[in-house]
C-alpha positions as CSV (number, residue, x, y, z in Angstrom):
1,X,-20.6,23.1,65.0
2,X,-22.5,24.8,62.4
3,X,-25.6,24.3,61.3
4,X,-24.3,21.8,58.5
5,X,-25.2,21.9,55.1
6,X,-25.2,19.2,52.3
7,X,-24.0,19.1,49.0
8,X,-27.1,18.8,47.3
9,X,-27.6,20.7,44.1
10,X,-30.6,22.3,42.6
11,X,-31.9,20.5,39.1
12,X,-34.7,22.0,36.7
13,X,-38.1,21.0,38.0
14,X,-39.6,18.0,36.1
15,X,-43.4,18.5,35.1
16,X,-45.7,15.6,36.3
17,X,-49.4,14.6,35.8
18,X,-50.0,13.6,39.8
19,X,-51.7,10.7,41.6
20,X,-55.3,10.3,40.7
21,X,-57.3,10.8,44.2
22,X,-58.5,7.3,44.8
23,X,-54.9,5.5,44.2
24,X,-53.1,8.0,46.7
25,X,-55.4,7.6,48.9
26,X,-55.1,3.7,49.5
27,X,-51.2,4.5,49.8
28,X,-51.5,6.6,52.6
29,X,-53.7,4.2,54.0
30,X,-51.4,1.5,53.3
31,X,-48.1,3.6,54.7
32,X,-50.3,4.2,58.2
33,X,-51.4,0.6,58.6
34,X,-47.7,-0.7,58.1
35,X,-46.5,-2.4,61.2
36,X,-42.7,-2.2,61.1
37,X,-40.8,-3.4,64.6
38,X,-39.8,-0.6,66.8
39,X,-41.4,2.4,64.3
40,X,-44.4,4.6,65.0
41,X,-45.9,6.3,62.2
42,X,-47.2,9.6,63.1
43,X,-48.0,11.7,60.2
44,X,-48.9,10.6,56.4
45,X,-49.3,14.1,54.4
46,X,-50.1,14.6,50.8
47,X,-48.5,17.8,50.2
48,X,-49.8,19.5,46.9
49,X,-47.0,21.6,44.3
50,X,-45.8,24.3,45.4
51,X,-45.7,25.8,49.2
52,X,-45.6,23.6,52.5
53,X,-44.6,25.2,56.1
54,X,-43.4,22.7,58.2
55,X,-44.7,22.5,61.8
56,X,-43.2,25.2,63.6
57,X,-40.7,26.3,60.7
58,X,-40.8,28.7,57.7
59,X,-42.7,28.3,54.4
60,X,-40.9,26.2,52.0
61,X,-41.5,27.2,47.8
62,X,-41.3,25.7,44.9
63,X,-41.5,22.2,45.8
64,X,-42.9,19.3,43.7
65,X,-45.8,17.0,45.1
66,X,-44.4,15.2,47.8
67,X,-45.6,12.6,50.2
68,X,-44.3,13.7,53.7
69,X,-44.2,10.7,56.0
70,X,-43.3,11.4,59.7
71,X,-42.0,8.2,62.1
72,X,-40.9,7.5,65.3
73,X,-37.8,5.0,66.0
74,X,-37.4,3.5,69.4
75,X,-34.2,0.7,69.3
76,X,-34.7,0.9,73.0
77,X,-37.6,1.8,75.5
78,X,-35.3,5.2,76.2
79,X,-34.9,6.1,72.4
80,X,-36.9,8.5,70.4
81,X,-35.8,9.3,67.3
82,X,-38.1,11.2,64.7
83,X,-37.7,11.0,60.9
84,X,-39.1,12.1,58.2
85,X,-39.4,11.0,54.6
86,X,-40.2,12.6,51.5
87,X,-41.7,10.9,48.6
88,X,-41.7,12.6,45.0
89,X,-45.1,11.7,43.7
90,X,-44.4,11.6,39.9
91,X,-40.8,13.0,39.3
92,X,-38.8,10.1,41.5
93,X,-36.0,9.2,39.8
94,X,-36.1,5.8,41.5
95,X,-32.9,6.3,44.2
96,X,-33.1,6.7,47.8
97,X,-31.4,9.7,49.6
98,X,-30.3,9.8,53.5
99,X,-29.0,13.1,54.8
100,X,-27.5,14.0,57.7
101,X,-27.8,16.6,60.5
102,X,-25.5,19.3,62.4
103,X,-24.0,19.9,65.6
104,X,-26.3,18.2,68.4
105,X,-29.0,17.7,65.9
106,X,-32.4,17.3,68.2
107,X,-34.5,18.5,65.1
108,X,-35.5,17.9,61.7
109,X,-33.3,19.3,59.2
110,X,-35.5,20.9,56.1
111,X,-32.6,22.2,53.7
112,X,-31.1,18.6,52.1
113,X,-35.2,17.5,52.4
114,X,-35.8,20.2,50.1
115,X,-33.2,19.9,48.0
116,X,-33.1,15.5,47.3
117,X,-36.9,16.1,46.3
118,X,-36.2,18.8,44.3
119,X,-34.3,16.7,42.2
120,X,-36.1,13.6,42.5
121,X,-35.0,11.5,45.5
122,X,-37.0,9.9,47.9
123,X,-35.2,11.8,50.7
124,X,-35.1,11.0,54.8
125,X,-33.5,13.1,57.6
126,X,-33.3,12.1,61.3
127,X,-33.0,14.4,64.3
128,X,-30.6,12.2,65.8
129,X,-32.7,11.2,69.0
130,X,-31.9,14.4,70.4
131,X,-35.0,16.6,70.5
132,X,-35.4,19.0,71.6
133,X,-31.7,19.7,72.1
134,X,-28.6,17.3,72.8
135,X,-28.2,18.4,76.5
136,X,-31.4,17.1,77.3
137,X,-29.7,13.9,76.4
138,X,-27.9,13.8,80.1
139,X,-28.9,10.3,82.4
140,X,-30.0,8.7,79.0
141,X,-27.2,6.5,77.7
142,X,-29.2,5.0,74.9
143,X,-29.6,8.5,73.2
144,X,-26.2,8.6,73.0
145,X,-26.1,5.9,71.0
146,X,-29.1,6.9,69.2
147,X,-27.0,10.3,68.3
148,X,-23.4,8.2,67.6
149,X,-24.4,5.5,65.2
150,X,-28.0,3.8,65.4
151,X,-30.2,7.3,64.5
152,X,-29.2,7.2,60.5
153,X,-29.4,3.2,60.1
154,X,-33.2,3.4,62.1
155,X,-33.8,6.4,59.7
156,X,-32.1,4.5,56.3
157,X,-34.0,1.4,57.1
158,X,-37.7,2.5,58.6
159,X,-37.3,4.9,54.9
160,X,-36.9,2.0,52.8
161,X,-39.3,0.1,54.1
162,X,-42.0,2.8,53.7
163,X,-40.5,3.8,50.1
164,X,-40.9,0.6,48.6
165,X,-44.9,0.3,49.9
166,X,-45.6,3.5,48.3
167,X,-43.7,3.1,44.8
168,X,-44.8,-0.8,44.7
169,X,-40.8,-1.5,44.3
170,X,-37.4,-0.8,46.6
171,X,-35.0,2.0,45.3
172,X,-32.9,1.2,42.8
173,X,-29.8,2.7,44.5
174,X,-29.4,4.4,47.9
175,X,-26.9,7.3,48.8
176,X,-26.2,9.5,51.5
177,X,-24.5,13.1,52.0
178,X,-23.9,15.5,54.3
179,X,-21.4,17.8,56.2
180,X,-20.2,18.1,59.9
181,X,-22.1,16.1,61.8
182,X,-23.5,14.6,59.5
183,X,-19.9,13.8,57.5
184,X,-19.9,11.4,61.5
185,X,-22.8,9.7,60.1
186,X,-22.0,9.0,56.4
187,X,-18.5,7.6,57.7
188,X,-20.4,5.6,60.9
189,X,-22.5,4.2,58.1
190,X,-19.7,3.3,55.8
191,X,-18.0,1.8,58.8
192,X,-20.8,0.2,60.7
193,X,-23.5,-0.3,58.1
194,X,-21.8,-0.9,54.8
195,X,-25.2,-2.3,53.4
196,X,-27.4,0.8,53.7
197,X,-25.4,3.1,51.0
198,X,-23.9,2.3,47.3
199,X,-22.6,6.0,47.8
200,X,-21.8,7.7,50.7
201,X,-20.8,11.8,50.9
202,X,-18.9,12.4,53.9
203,X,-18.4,16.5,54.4
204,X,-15.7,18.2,57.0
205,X,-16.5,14.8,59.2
206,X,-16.8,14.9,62.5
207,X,-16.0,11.2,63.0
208,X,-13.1,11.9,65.5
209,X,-16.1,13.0,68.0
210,X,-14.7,12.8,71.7
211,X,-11.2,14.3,71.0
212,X,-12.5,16.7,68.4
213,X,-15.0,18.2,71.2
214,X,-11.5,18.2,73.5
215,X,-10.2,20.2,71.3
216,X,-13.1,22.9,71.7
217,X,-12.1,23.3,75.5
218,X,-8.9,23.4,74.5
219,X,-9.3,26.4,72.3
220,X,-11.5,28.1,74.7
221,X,-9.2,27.3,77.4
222,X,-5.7,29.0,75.8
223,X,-7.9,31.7,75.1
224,X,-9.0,32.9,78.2
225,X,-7.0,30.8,80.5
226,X,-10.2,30.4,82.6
227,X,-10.7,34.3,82.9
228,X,-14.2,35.6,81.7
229,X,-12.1,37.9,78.9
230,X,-11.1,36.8,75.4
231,X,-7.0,37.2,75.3
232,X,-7.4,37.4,71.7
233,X,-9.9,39.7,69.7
234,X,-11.1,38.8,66.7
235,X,-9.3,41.4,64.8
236,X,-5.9,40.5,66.4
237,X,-7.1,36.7,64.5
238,X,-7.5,38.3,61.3
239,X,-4.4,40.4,61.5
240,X,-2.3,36.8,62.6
241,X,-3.9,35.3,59.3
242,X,-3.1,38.4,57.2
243,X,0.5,38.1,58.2
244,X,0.4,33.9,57.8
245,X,-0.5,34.2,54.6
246,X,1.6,37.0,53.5
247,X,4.6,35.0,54.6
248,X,3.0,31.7,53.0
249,X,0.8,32.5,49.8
250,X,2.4,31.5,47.0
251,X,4.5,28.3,48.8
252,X,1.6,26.2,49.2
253,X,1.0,25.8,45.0
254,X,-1.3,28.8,45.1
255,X,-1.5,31.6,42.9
256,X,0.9,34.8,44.5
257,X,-2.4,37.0,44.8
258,X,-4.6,34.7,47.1
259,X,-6.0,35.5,49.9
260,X,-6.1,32.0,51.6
261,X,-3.7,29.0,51.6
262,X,-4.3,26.5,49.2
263,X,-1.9,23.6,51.0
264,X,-1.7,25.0,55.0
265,X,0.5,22.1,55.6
266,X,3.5,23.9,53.7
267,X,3.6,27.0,55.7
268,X,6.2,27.1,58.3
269,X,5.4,30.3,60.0
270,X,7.5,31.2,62.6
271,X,5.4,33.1,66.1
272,X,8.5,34.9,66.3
273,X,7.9,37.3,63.5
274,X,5.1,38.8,64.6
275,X,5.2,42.5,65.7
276,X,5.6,42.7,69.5
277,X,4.1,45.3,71.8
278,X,5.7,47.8,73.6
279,X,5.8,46.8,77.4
280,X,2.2,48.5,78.8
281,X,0.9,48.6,75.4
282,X,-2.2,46.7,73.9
283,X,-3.6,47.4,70.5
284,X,-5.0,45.4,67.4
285,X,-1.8,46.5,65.5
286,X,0.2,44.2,67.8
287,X,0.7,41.5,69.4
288,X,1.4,41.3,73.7
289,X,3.6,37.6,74.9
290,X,0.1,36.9,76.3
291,X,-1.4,37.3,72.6
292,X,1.7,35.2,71.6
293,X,1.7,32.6,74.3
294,X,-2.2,31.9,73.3
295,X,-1.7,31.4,70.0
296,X,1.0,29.3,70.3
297,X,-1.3,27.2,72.3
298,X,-4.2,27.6,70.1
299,X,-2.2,26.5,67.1
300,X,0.0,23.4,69.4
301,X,-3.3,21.6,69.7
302,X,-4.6,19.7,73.3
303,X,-2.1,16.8,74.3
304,X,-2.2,14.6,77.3
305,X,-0.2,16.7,79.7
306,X,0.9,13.6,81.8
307,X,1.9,11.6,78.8
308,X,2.6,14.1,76.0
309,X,0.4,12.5,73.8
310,X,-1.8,14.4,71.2
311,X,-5.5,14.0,72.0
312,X,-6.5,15.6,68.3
313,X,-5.0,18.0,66.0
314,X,-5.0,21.8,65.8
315,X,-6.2,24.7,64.2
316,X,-4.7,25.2,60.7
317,X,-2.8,28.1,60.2
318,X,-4.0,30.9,57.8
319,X,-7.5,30.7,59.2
320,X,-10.0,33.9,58.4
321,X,-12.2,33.2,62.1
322,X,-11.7,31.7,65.2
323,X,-14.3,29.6,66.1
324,X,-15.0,29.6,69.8
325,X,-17.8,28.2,71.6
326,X,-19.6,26.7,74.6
327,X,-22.0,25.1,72.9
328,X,-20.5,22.3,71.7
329,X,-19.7,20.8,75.7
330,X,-23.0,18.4,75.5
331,X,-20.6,15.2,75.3
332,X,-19.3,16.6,78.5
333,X,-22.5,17.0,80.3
334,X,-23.8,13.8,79.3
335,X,-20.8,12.1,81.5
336,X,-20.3,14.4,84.1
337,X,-23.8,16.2,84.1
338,X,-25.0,19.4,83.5
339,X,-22.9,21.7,85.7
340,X,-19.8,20.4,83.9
341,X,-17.3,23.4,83.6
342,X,-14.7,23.0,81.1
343,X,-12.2,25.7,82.9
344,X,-11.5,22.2,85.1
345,X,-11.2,19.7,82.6
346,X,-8.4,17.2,83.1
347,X,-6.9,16.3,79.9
348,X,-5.9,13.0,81.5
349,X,-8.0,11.5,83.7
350,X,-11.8,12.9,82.4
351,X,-10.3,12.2,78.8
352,X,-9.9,8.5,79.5
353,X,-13.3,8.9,81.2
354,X,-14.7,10.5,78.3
355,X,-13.3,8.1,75.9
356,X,-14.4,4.7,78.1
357,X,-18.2,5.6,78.0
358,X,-18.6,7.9,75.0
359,X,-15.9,6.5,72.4
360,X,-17.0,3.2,71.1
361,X,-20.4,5.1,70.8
362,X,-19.9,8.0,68.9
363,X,-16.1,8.1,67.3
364,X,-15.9,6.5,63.6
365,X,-12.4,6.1,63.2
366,X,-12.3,2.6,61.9
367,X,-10.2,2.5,58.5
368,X,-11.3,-0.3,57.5
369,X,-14.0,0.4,55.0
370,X,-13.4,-3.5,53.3
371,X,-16.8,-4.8,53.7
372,X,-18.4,-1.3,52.1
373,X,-15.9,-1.8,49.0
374,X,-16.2,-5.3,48.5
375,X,-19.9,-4.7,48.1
376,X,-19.0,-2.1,45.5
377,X,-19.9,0.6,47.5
378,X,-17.8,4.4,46.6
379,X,-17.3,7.3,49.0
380,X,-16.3,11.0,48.6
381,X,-14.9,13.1,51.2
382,X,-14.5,16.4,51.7
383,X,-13.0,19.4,53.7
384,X,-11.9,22.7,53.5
385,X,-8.5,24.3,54.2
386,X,-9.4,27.4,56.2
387,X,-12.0,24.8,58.5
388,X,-11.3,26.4,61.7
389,X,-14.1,24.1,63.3
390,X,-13.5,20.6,61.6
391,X,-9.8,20.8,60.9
392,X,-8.8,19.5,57.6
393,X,-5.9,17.3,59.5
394,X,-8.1,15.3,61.0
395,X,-10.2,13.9,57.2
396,X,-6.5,13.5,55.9
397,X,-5.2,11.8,59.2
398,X,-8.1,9.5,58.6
399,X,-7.6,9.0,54.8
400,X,-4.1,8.5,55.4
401,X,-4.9,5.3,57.9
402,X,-8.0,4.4,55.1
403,X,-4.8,3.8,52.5
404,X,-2.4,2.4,54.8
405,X,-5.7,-0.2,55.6
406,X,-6.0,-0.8,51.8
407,X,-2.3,-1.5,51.0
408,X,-2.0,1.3,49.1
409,X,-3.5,4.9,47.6
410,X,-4.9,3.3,44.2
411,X,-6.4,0.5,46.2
412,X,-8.2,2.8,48.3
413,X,-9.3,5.4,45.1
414,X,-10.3,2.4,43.7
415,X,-13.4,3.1,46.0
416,X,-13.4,6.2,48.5
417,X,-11.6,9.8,47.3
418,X,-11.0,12.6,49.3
419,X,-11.1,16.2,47.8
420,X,-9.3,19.1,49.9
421,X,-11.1,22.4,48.9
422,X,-8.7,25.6,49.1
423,X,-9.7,28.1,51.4
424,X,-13.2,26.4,52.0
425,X,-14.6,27.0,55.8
426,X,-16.3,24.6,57.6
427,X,-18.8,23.4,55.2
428,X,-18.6,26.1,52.6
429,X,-17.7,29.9,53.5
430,X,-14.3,30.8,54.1
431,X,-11.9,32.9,52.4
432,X,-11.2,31.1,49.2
433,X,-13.2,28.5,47.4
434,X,-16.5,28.9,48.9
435,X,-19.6,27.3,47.0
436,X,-23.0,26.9,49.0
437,X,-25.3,24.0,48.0
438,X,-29.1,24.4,47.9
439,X,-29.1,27.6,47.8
440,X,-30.3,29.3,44.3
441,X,-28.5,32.5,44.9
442,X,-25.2,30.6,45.3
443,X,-24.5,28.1,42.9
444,X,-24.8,28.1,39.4
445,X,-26.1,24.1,38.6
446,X,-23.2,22.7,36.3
447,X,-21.8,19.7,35.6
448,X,-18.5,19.9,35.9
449,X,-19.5,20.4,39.8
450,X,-21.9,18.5,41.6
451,X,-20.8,15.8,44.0
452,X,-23.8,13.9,44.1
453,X,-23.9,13.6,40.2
454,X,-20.5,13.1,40.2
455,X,-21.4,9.9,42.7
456,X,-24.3,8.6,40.8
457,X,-21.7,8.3,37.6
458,X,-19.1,6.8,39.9
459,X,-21.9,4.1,41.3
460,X,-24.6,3.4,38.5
461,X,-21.7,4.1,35.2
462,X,-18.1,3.3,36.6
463,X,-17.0,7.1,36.2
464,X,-14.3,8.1,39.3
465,X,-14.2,11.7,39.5
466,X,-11.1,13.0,38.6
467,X,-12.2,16.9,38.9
468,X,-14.5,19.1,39.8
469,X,-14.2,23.1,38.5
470,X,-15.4,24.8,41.7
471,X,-16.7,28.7,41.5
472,X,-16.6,31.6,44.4
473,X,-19.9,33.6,44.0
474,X,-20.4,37.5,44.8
475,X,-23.1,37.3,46.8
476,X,-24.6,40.5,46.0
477,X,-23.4,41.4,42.2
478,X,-25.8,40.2,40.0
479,X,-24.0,40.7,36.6
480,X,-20.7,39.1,37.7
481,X,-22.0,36.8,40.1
482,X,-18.8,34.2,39.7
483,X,-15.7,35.3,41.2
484,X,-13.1,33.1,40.1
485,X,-12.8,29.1,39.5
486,X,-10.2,26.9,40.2
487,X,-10.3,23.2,39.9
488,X,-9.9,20.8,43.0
489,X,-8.6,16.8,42.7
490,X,-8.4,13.8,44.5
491,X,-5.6,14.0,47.4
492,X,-2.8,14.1,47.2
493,X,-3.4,16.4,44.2
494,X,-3.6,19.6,44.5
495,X,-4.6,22.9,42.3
496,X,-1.1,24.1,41.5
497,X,-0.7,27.7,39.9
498,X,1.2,27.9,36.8
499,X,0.4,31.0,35.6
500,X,-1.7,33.6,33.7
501,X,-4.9,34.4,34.9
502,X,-5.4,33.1,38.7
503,X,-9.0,33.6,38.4
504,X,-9.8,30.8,35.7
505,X,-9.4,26.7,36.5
506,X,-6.9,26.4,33.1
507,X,-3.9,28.5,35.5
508,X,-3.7,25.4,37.3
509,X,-3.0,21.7,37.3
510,X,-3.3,18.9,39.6
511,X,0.4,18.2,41.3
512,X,1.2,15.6,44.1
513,X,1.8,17.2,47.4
514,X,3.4,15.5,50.0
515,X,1.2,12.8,51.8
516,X,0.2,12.8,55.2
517,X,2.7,15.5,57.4
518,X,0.2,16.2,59.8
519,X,0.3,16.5,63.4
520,X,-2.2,13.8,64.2
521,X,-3.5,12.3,67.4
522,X,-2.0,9.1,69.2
523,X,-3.0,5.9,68.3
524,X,-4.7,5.9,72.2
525,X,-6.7,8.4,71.1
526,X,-8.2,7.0,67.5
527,X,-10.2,4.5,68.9
């Protein structure tokens, strides 16, 4: 997984008169005397307007004055899980922001810290009890618990507890966002933790954990079929997603001219279309049986080959990168140690294995999110439809089983809406829709699009969003940095084209596709 990334806009800077000497001073004193049950305070830092390097990282500019509190959680004597909080000194808006990590974690992540002081939050982040990386985690089974589920609640309450010494009062509201691994934590919190967020932000989740993680070896199994050597090249990907979409654009409610599906779940591509290699001949201008027989595999998605079940889903069609990689085998090496080689995985057995020890730890797939909306508490998913990592299947799968929980699709939008973004990659990126939070040179701060806005209305004024207009940046095109806007809605909406020009949001409108029609794991394998 990515190093994931929030959705955290940039605000103007608010001016601010700063602490007189003598009363920060007690504060900090006050903050390193507290005596909180199973937290370690190990750091207390005034940090001044403007620059601050982090231990060990790179500078960070243009921040306000902050306090930067660093503690230690230990749930267990095996656990060691290191937060931080960041305090505005005199531009807090009076909320409380968690964020969330990505991949492993095993380190503080800076980006959404930046970016909730920025705009006023007192902001936290966890490394998950990782550190310093998640296959260090091996013969400790309490980490892994520390990474699945008890991490964010240690960071959410050791944070509020420190918060509410330093302002003299408890946030008014709390919220949480964050993408990939950290779209596991917002929907663990939501699940397990309903009290700790009025609004949670749940990005390309990775809640399905152990069976998403399957679905890595899977990948890197049908394509190399346990031979050093990639059977298919990169380019031979883009060329399959070239001709996907030239056969689908257009059917999927997008506009004729896109380069990306907007609804992948419409395209019935058919393997047998593509151009076939002579016999002897191997080119990126064809495809071999072998090329063919791997992407069938790659786009069937891993099943139970004793039972037929599906462990998770598969890649979405239309894709722009296949995302292969070793890295993401830690769950593996924590159960079967570090020598674990996935070219032997047994997608029956060592799945049950894997699912016995590691599921009720780290997979969120509980739909029923009851006790967080009977407190009054909203949540916003998202996803992209080119997530080649994170397959979009999997966040509708789960909405799907959210409504069916609920009774029905307005009960559940009453409280928790999911936004599919067209051609988004795994967290941003991609071919089509592609905005980048917290990052000046990508986003332009409006308000027709940002989440977290959008959730403070929905909590503190009643306001559901019903839209957001999202833009495509050129990166390197200073005068017509936006490339074209479309607007996204609340599944099963989606941004239909009905002509003129595709580049502006009023070429579309919001129709009903079809709900659900994915291929989704068995029920054995959503626990």
């Amino acid at each position: 997984m990515k190093h994931f990334f929030v959705t955290i806009f940039l605000s103007l800077l608010l001016g601010f008169t700063g602490f007189s000497a003598v009363k920060a001073s007690n504060l900090v004193k006050k903050i390193k005397a507290m005596n909180l049950t199973g937290v370690t305070i190990t750091e207390v830092e005034e940090v001044p307007a403007g620059n601050f390097t982090p231990q060990g990282g790179k500078k960070l500019t243009n921040l306000p004055a902050f306090l930067r509190v660093a503690f230690t959680s230990k749930p267990t004597p095996e656990s060691n899980i290191r937060n931080e909080l960041w305090m505005p000194k005199d531009t807090w808006n009076g909320r409380f922001l968690g964020t969330g990590n990505g991949g492993g974690a095993g380190k503080i992540n800076y980006g959404p810290l930046i970016s909730g002081v920025i705009r006023g939050f007192a902001t936290a982040n966890t490394d998950m009890g990782t550190s310093p990386n998640a296959d260090d985690a091996v013969n400790h089974p309490e980490r892994w618990a520390d990474f699945g589920y008890r991490s964010t609640h240690e960071m959410t309450s050791g944070a509020k507890a420190i918060l509410q010494v330093f302002y003299k009062k408890p946030a008014s509201k709390a919220y949480f966002i964050a993408c990939s691994t950290g779209g596991q934590q917002a929907l663990m919190e939501a699940q397990r933790f309903p009290d700790d967020y009025n609004g949670i932000i749940a990005g390309a989740p990775a809640n399905n954990r152990t069976h998403l993680h399957t679905f890595f070896i899977w990948n890197l199994i049908a394509n190399n079929q346990g031979q050093p050597n990639e059977i298919i090249s990169q380019k031979k990907i883009s060329l399959f997603s070239k001709l996907v979409i030239q056969d689908c654009v257009g059917k999927d409610g997008g506009a004729p001219g896109d380069g990306f599906l907007t609804d992948p779940r419409l395209c019935d591509f058919k393997f047998e279309t593509l151009p076939q290699c002579s016999e002897g001949i191997k080119t990126d201008s064809c495809f071999t049986m072998e090329d063919i027989n791997a992407l069938k595999k790659l786009y069937a998605g891993p099943t139970n080959p004793r039972t037929g079940n599906r462990i998770y889903t598969p890649l979405p069609l239309g894709g722009s990168k296949l995302e292969l990689s070793a890295a993401h085998l830690y769950l593996f090496k924590w159960v079967f140690g570090k020598k674990f080689d996935y070219r032997k995985f047994d997608f029956d057995q060592e799945m049950a294995i894997v699912d016995s020890i590691l599921g009720p730890l780290l997979n969120a797939n509980n739909p029923d999110l009851s006790p967080m909306k009977s407190r009054g508490g909203k949540i916003l998913m998202y996803t992209g439809t080119d997530d080649q990592l994170v397959p979009a299947q999997d966040a509708i799968n789960y909405y799907e089983r959210v409504i069916e929980a609920q009774g029905g699709l307005k009960q559940t939008q009453d409280f928790f809406r999911f936004f599919l973004i067209p051609g988004m990659g795994h967290c941003g990126g991609g071919s089509g829709l592609n905005f980048r939070e917290g990052k000046a040179i990508d986003i332009v701060q409006d308000s027709d699009f940002d989440i977290l806005s959008a959730m403070v209305k929905w909590v503190e004024n009643g306001i559901a969003p019903d839209k957001f207009n999202v833009k495509t940046f050129n990166c390197c095109d200073s005068i017509n940095r936006i490339g074209f806007q479309r607007p996204i809605y609340p599944y099963p909406k989606f941004p239909d084209y009905v002509g003129g020009d595709p580049n502006v949001p009023s070429s579309y409108k919001g129709k009903d596709h079809q709900r659900g029609g994915v291929l989704a794991p068995a029920p054995v394998y959503l626990k």
